[in-house]
Every structure is written in C-alpha cells, then in structure tokens.
N, C-alpha and C positions, 0 to 999 in steps of 0.2 A: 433220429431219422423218423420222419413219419411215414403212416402208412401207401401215403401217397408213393415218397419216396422209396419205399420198400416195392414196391410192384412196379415202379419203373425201372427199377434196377433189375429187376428178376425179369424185363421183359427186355431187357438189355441185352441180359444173358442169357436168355436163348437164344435171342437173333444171333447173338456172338457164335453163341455152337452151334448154330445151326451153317453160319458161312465159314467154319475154321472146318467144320466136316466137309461141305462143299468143295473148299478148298482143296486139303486133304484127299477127298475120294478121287477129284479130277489128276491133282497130281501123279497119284498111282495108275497114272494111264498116260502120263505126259503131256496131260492137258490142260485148260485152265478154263475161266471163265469165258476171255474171249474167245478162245477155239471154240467150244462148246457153242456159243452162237451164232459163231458163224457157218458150222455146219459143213465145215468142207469148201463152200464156194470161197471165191476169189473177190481178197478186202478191195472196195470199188468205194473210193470218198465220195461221202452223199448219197450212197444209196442203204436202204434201210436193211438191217438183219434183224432176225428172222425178216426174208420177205413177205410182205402186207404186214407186217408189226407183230408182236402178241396179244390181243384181248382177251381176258376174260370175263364169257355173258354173264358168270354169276355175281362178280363183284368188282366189274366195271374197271377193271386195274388194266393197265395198258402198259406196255414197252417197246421202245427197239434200240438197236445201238448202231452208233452210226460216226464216221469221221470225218473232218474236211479242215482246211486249212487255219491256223490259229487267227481269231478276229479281235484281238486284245491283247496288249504290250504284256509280256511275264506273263502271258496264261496258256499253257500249250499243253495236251497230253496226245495221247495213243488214237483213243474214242471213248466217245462217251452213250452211255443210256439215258433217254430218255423217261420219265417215268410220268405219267398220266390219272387220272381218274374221270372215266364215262360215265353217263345212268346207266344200272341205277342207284348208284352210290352218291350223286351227285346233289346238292340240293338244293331247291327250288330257286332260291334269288343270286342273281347275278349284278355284276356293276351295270346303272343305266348307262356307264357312256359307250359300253359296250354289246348292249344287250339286242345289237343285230344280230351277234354271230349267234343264230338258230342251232345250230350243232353244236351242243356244251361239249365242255373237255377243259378241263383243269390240267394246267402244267406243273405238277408237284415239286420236280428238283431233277434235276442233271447229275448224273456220275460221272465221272472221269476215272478212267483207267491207263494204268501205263501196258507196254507189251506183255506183260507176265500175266496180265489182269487181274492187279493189285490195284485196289480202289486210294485213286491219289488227288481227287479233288470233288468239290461239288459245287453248284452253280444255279442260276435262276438266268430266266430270259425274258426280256421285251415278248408283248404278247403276239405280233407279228413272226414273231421267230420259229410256230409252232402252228402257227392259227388258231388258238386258246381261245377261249371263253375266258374274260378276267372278272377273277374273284377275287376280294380284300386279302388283305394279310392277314386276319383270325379266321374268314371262314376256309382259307388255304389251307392252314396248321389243322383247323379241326378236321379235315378231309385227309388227312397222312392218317391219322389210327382207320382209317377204311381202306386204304391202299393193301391189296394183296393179291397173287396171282395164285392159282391151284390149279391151272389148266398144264401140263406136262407138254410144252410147247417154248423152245426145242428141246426142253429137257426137264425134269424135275428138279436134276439141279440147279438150276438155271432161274428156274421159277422159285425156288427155296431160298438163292441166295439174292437175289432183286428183290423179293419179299422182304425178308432180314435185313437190306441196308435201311431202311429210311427209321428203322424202330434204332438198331444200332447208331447212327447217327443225330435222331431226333434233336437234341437242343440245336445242335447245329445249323439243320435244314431251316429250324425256325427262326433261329438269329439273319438266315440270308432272306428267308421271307419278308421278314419284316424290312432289310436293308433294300430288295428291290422295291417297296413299294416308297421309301424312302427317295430312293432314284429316277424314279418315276414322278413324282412332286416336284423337285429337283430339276430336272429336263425340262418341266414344262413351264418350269418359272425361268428356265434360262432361256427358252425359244417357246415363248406361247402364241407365235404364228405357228405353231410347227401340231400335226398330230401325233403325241408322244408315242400312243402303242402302234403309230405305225410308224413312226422315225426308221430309215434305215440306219441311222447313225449308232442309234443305241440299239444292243444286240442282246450282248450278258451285262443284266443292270444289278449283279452279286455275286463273289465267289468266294472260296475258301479252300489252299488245301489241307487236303487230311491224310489221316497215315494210321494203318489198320492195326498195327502192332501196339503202338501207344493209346487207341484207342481199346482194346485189351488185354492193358496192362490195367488202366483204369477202371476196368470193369472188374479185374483182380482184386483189386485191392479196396474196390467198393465191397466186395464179397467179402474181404478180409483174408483172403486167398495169399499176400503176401507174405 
C-alpha cells in the first residue's frame, strides 16, 4: 500500500465514523437523515429542503434535497441531494461551450436516499438539470476534495453527514463523472442537430447504486479490522 493509498483510506474512515455517528445519534431520537432536513415541514415533490438550499460563504459547498417522480427506466428512490460547489471554491476555467452561464456552480453528484435515509444510489445530471456551469470530467473530480459544508444548517448533523459522503464514496463519484461526460459525447454524436446540455431528453446521463453497509465493511477490512 502506498502512502497515497494509506491517507485515502484513513480519509475513508472518518467520513465512515463520521456518518455511522450521524446515523446513530439521529436514530436515538427516531430520526434519520431525511427527517432531519426536512425539518418538520410537509415532503412537497420538487420543492427544495432546507428551503432556499444550504450554502456555505466559506467554502462554497451547497445542498438540498428534493423528490419528484422517476425519469429513468430501474432508477427510482425516496429523494435525493443535491450537492454543488460555488466560488469561492471554484476555479477559474470553465467549458467554452458553455461559458454563458455567468453564475458558476458545479454540480458534483446526486444522492439518493430510500425512506429510512439510507443512502442507496448516486447519480450525475445533464447540465440543464440544475443550471450548472459545465466543467470537464478531471476539473469536476478535482473539485469533490473542496466540497464541505460547516455551516449548522438544518443541522450539524446534517452538515457532517453530506460532508462525509462524497469522501466515503470517492471512486465511485468519479467513475460516474467520467461516464457522464462519456454520455454526453455520445448524445451529441447521436443528434448533433440537437443541444446536448440542453436536450430535455437526456436528464441523468450516470448512475450507480450503492449500499452503505458494504461500503463499510470494506473500509473494515481495508483497516484490517476483519
């Protein structure tokens, strides 16, 4: 194992304790993740929790979570979050084919969650989906180790465990990065009368799901914890 390897795994695992505590602490209160963001109000498909989103000014991380009807054959869950990155995290070059959109904002990766708010997939979106600024597929990746919220908004937990997935999941995120951008090539060679990132046709151009338990199990036994 190189030392590389050695510090991505130790950073595995703290995202991991940090969301199994999350977890944990909500449950001794019969709560979970999504209760917690929504805060008591009444679940309303399409409209954003926390409402007006979560930002935070010091490091540009953004979220909300939000539900609406499945738009892709086998891909259905609960709701999902959103996850973002604003200036001034962001960095300076953008794609030219999209470098109208004057309001940057990177769309990092989608969670899905089922009712329990057990994290059971993740996803990437056409940039119309979101209104994104589109950024390549390496400067996307390199912008996930800048993603992080510490603003206690609706909750510290809340903020600690939407922090902790994208480090916990990292290869993952990255493998669908790279397949939406993949998708995206793709679409435009199959209709290049068409403008891809604004095709309504194409929505979620990558998914995957995932399953949190198996994911630390193998952060176990990366430890040697087995």
């Amino acid at each position: 194992m190189t030392g590389s390897d050695s510090r991505e795994i130790e950073y595995a695992a703290s995202a991991a304790a940090d969301i199994v505590d999350v977890v944990q602490s909500l449950a001794t209160s019969n709560s979970n993740i999504v209760v917690a963001v929504l805060c008591g109000e009444s679940f309303v498909e399409y409209e954003h929790y926390p409402p007006g989103d979560v930002l935070d000014p010091t490091t540009g991380g953004q979220f909300y979570f939000h539900a609406h009807p499945a738009t892709r054959e086998g891909y259905n869950d609960f709701g999902h979050f959103h996850l973002f990155l604003r200036p001034p995290a962001l960095p300076d070059a953008i794609d030219e084919e999209v470098s109208e959109f004057t309001d940057a904002i990177c769309h990092l990766i989608g969670i899905s969650v089922d009712q329990r708010g057990f994290p059971v997939g993740l996803f990437t979106t056409n940039r119309w989906v979101t209104d994104e600024s589109w950024y390549p597929a390496a400067e996307t990746i390199d912008m996930l180790s800048r993603f992080s919220v510490t603003v206690p908004i609706p909750s510290e937990a809340v903020s600690r465990w939407i922090s902790a997935m994208p480090i916990l999941f990292r290869s993952d995120i990255e493998a669908l990065i790279h397949q939406r951008d993949v998708a995206i090539v793709q679409w435009r060679s199959r209709y290049p009368d068409a403008d891809v990132f604004e095709d309504r046709r194409l929505e979620v151009t990558s998914w995957k799901r995932i399953d949190l338990e198996t994911r630390l199990a193998e952060i176990r036994s990366a430890l040697g914890l087995d």
